[in-house]
C-alpha distance (Angstrom), angle and dihedral (degrees) to the residues before:
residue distance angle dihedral
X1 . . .
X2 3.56 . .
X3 3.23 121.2 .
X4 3.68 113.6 162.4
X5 3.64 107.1 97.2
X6 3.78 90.7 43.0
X7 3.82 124.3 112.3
X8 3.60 109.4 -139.8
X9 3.79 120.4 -168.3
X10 4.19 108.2 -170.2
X11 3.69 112.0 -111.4
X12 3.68 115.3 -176.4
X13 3.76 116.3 -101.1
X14 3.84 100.0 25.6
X15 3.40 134.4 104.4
X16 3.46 117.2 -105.8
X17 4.01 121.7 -132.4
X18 3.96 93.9 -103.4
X19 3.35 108.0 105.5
X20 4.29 133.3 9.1
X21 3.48 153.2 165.6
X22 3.49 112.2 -95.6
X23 4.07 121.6 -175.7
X24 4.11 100.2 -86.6
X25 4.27 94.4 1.2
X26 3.47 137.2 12.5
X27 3.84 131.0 -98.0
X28 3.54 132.8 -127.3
X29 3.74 140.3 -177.7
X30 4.09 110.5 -104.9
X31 4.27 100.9 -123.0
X32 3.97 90.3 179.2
X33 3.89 83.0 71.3
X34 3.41 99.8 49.0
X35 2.85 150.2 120.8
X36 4.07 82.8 32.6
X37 3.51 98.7 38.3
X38 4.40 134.5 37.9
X39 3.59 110.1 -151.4
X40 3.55 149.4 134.3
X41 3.41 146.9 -136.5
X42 3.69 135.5 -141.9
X43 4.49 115.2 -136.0
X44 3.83 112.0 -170.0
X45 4.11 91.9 161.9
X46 3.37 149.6 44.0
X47 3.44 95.8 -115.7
X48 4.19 91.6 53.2
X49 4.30 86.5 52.3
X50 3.84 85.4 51.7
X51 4.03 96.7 44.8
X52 4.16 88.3 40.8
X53 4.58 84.4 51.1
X54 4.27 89.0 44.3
X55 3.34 99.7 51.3
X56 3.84 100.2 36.3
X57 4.02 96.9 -113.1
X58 4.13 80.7 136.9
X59 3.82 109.1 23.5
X60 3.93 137.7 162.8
X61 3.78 119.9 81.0
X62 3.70 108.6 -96.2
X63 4.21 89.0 41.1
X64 3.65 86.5 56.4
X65 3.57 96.7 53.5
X66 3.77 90.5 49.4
X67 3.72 98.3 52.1
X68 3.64 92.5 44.0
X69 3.69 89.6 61.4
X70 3.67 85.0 49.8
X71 3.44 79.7 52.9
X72 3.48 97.8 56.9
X73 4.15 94.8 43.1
X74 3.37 87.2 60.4
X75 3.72 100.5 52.8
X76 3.58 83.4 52.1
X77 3.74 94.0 59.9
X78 3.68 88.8 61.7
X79 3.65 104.6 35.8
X80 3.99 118.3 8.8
X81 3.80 93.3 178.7
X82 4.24 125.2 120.1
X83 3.80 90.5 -109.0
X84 4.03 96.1 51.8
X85 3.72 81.9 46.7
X86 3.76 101.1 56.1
X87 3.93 84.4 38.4
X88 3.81 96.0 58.7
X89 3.73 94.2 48.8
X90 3.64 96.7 42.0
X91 4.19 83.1 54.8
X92 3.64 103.1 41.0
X93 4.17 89.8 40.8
X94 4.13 89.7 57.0
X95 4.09 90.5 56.2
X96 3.83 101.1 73.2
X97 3.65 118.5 20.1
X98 4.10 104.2 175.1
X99 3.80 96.1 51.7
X100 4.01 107.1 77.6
X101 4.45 86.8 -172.7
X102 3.64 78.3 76.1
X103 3.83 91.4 53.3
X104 3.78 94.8 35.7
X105 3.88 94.2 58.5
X106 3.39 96.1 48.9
X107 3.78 99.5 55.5
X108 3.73 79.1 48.7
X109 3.70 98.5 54.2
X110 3.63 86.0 39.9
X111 4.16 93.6 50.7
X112 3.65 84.9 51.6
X113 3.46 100.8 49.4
X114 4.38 112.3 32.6
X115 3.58 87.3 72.9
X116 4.04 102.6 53.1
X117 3.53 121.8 79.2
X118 4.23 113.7 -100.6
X119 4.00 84.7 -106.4
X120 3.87 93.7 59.3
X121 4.15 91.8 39.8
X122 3.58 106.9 89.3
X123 4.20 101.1 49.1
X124 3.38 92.6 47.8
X125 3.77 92.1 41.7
X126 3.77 86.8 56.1
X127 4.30 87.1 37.9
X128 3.80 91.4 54.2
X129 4.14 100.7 44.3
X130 3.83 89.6 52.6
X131 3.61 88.3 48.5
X132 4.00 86.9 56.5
X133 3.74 95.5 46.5
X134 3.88 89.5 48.6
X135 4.19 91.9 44.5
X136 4.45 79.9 46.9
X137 3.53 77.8 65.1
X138 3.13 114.8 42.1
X139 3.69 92.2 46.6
X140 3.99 92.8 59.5
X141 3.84 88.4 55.6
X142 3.75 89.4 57.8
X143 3.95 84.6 42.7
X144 3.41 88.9 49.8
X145 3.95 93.0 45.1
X146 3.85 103.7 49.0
X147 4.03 90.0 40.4
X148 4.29 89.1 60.5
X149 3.85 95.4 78.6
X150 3.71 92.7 47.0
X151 4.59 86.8 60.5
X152 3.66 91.4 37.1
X153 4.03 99.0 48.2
X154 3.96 79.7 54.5
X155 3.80 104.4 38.9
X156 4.16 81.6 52.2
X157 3.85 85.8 49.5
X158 3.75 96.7 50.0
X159 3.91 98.2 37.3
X160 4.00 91.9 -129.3
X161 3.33 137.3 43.8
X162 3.47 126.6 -29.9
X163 4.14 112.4 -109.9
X164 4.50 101.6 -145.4
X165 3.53 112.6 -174.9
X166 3.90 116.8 -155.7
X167 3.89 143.9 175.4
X168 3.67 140.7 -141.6
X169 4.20 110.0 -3.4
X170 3.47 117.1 -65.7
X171 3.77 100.8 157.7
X172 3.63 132.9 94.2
X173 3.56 96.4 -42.6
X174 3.74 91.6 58.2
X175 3.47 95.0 58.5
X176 3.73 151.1 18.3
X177 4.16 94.1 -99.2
X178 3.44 130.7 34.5
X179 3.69 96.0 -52.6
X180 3.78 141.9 -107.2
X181 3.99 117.3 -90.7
X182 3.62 86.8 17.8
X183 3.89 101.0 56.5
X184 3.59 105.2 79.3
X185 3.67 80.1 51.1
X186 3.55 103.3 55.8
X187 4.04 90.8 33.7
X188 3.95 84.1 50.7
X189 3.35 95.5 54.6
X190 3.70 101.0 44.4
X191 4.08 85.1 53.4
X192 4.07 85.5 57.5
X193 3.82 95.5 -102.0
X194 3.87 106.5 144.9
X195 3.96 114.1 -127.1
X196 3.43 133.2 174.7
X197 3.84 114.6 -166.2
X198 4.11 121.4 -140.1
X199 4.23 95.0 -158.2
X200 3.95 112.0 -164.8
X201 3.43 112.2 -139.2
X202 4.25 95.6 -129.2
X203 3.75 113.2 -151.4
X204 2.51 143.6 -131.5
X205 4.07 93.5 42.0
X206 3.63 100.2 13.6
X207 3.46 102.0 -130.3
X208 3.78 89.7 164.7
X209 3.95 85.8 69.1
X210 3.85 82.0 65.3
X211 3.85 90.9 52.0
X212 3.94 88.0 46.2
X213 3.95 84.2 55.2
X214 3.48 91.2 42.6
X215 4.26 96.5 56.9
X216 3.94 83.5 42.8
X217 3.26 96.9 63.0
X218 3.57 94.8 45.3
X219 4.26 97.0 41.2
X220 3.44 90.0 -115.9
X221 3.90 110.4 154.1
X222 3.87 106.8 -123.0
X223 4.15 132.7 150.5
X224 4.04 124.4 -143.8
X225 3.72 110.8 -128.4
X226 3.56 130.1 -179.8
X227 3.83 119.4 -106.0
X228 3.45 91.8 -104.9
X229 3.29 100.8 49.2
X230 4.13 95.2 76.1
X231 3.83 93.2 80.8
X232 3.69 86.7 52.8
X233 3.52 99.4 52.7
X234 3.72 99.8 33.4
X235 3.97 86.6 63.5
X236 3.29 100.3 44.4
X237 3.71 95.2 45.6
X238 3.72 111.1 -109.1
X239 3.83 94.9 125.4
X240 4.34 125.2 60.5
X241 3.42 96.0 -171.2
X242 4.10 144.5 2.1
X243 4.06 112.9 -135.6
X244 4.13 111.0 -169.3
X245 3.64 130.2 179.5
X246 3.53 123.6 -141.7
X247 4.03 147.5 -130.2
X248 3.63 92.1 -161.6
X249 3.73 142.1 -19.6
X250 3.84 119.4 -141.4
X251 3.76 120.6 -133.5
X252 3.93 88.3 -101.5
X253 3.56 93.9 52.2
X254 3.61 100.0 -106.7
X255 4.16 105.3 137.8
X256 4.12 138.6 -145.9
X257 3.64 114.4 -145.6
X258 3.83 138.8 148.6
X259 4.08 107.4 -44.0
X260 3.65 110.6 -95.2
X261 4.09 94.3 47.9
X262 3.76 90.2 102.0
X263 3.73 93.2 57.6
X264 3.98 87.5 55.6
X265 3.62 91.2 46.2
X266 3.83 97.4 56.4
X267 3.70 89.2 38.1
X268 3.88 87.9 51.3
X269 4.39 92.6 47.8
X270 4.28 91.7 47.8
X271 4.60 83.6 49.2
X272 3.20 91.8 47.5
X273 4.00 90.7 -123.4
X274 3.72 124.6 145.2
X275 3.70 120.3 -96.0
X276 4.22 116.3 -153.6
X277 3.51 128.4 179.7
X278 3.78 112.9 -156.9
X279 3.72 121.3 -151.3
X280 3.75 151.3 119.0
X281 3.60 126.5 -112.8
X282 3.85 91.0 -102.6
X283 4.15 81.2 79.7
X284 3.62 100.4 47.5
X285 4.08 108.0 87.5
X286 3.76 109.4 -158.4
X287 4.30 91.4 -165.9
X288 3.87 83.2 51.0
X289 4.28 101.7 95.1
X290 3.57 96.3 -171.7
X291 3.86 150.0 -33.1
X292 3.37 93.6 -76.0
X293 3.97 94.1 67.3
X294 4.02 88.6 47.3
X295 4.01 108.1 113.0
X296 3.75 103.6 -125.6
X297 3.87 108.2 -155.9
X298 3.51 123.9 -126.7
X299 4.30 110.4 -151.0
X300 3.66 97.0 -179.4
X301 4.23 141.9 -125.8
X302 3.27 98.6 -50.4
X303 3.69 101.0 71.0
X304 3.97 86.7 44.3
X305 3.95 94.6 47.9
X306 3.99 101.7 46.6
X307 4.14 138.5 38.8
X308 3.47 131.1 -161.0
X309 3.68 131.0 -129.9
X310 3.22 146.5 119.9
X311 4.06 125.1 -65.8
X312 4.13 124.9 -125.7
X313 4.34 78.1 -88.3
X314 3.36 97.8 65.7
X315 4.03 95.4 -109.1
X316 3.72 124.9 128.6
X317 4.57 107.9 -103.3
X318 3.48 138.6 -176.8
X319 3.98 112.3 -139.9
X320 3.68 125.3 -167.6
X321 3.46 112.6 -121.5
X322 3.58 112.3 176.0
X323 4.28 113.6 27.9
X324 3.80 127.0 -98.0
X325 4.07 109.4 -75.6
X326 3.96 93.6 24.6
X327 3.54 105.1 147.7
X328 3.40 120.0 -125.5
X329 3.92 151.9 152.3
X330 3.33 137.3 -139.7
X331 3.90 127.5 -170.3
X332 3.59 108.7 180.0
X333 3.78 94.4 -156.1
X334 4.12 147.7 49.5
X335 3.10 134.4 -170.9
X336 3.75 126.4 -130.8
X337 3.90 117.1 -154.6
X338 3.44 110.3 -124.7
X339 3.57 98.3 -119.9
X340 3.65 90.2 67.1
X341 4.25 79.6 60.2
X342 3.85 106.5 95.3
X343 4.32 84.1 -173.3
X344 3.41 143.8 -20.3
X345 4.05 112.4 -119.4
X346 4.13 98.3 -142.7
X347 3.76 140.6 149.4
X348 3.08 90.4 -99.0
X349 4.25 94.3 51.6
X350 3.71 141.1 -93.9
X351 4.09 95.2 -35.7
X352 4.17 130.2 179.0
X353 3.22 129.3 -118.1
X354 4.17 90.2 -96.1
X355 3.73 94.3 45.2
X356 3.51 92.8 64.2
X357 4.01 107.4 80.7
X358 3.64 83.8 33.1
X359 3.68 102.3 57.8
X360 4.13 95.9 34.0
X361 3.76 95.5 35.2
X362 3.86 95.4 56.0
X363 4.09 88.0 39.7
X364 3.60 90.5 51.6
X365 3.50 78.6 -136.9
């Protein structure tokens, strides 16, 4: 399957060209190279899915968690023993540690598989990672579904189109669907509900350049801003509404995301805006208290001390911003408190903070 030099418009319900099964691996769609450059790569081991999580080749939270059950199906194909087992998960667990979809579809490939014999292992590994890719999926069209009253209540309101702000990527490429964050957008304007898109630019990776690509692709109008610019423009009334993903959502509600999300939030509460966080209940972790027991990753200088781009030729560059031995820090992640959430855009609907454990804990998800 090549899917490179296809255009892909999301359309709610199918799977989106991020990550497949390819004849002894899986392919996946490179996201270091983009937004410059479409191409994919080909994973044949467990080691490759692990490199391709590290280094962000697949990224967003419920993407992740797919491919590392990909991950795990494919370790299974070579060795379908206990030992290779506990091995895989141990090594595709230690790539990511904010995003709990990774953690989640683990102990689900794992749940699946302890209890077959090594004979039965690697079909049904295969069996149950397509399953989570398709239920990625679905559960963005529901996303996408319940979050549609929530743009056109306010695009009524304002007598135009409605102005979302969002951070980081949580669209398409994020996920196997249509996305997160982005799914009431694209579902909105598919159902005719006019939506212009204010995309932060998110240093220090820019994964709002990917969201920029993302609306491109699909004609949806949307504006780059600066990071700081948000504060700005949620005071002065440029923005309706802020729409987040997340990495994972604590039992109380409070939520990890991309690093700068908590400065939006708090900017949102003093405008008065509306503050969502988008997600499916493979991010909310029940035996999580609270924010403050969420692992916030730490991915080193060098994502702080250069930027990517392309050069007055045309061809993608690295520049050195900051000199050689420049300290710095880089936390991945915040946390937003959950009352800063107005609603959380699920499956299951626009939920509050204390309907969460209720609703998912007595589903069992």
């Amino acid at each position: 399957m090549d899917v490179a030099s296809l255009p892909w418009v999301p359309v709610a319900g199918c799977r989106a060209p991020t990550v497949w099964r390819e004849h002894d691996g899986i392919g996946v769609l490179d996201q270091t190279l983009l937004p410059y450059e479409r191409a994919t790569r080909h994973l044949s081991s467990v080691d490759q899915v692990a490199e391709a999580i590290g280094v962000m080749r697949v990224r967003g939270a419920p993407l992740i968690g797919a491919t590392a059950a990909y991950g795990v199906a494919i370790a299974m194909t070579v060795d379908a023993g206990d030992a290779a087992l506990d091995a895989a998960v141990v090594l595709l667990g230690g790539t990511r540690p904010t995003a709990v979809n990774l953690h989640w579809a683990l102990e689900r490939m794992a749940g699946r598989l302890r209890p077959l014999p090594a004979a039965d292992r690697p079909a049904v590994a295969w069996a149950e990672a397509e399953a989570i890719a398709d239920d990625d999926a679905a559960l963005c069209a529901a996303i996408g579904r319940h979050g549609v009253p929530v743009l056109r209540r306010l695009a009524e309101q304002r007598g135009g189109p409605v102005r979302v702000l969002t951070h980081c990527n949580a669209g398409w490429l994020a996920t196997c669907g249509i996305g997160t964050a982005l799914a009431p957008v694209f579902t909105a304007v598919a159902d005719g509900v006019p939506v212009e898109v204010v995309v932060s630019e998110t240093r220090p990776r820019n994964q709002g350049l990917l969201t920029a690509w993302e609306l491109r692709e699909a004609g949806v109008p949307h504006t780059l801003v600066a990071d700081n610019a948000a504060g700005f423009l949620l005071a002065t009334g440029a923005v309706d509404v802020v729409i987040t993903g997340a990495d994972r959502i604590a039992a109380n509600g409070d939520a990890a995301n991309k690093v700068g999300t908590y400065l939006k939030a708090l900017a949102a509460h003093a405008a008065g805006v509306p503050f969502h966080v988008a997600a499916p209940s493979s991010t909310l972790d029940l035996a999580c208290p609270d924010g403050a027991a969420i692992p916030i990753e730490d991915r080193g200088q060098d994502e702080v001390c250069t930027v990517r781009g392309l050069d007055a030729t045309g061809r993608v560059a690295e520049v050195r911003l900051a000199p050689a031995g420049t300290r710095t820090a880089n936390p991945a992640f915040d946390v937003t408190p959950a009352h800063l959430v107005s609603g959380y855009i699920t499956e299951r609907g626009v939920l509050g903070a204390a309907a969460l454990a209720d609703v998912f804990g007595r589903s069992g998800r």
